[in-house]
Phi, psi and omega in degrees: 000306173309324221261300180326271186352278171327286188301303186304328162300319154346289232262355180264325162305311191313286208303306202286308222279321180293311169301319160333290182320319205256316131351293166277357164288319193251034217254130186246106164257126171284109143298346179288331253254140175228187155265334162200160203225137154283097207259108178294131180220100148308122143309313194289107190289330169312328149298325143293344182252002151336285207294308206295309161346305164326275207315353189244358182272309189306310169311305174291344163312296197303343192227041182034039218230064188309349176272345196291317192315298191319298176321288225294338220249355147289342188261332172273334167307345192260330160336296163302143128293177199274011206268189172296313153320332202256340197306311170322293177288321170290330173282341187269296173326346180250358175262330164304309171282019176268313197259148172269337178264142197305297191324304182292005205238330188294316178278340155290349189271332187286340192261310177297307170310314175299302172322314162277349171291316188304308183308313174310327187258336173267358189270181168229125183258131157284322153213120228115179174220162169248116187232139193241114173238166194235123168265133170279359198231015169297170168036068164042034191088004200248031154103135156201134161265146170199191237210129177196161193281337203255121141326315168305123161295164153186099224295115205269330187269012192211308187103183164318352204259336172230042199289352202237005186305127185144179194190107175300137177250009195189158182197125172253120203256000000 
């Protein structure tokens, strides 16, 4: 009887020291997270609420999190209109919330990035910075840009496996 107990006090420390465990394994770190953030201000309001949409698609990339990627990038489609200006970016932002896989959501985010550059680079920001940044080793060498509040990289096409891999080219005041 005692012998019972006893295993049974065991295998109930065990179980609990193991959820402990398996908790702080699965403990959700924002790899997107900096020290410091550029809090961006458009004349355009439309272009701000653009920009902030990106940014949570890029976050969720940087943070391999394909529904976050799916939301943000549903959430900048209902942003757009039919217009012409918007078309380009609303098909892409709608092939991105289509898809579950990361890898595709990562090759369709190079097209959604060209795309907010233009709004970007044509917009007039009141305060803040905008930093365009490039990893040479996306896409098999040939490179990728993407659009971040931070100076600090943090890398949308590799994730945890590269996060800091990357470099600003470019910054819009």
């Amino acid at each position: 009887m005692a012998l019972s107990v006893v295993l049974i006090m065991i295998a109930i420390s065990c179980k609990k020291d193991k959820n402990l465990e398996s908790n702080i394994e699965n403990k959700i770190v924002d790899l997107n997270k900096t020290d410091s953030k550029s809090k961006v201000v458009f004349s355009e309001k439309k272009v701000q609420e653009i920009y902030k949409a990106y940014l949570n698609v890029k976050a969720g990339l940087v943070n391999s999190n394909n529904d976050a990627v799916r939301s943000g990038s549903k959430k900048l489609e209902g942003i757009l209109d039919d217009s012409e200006d918007d078309k380009q970016l609303k098909a892409t932002s709608k092939l991105i919330a289509l898809t579950k896989d990361i890898k595709k959501q990562r090759d369709f985010f190079v097209t959604m990035t060209d795309e907010v550059v233009k709004r970007v680079s044509k917009s007039k920001i009141t305060s803040g910075k905008v930093f365009k940044q490039y990893c040479p080793m996306a896409f098999d060498g040939k490179g990728g840009y993407w659009l971040s509040d931070s100076e600090e990289i943090r890398n949308p096409y590799f994730g945890k496996e590269m996060l800091i891999c990357g470099s600003v080219k470019e910054e819009y005041k």
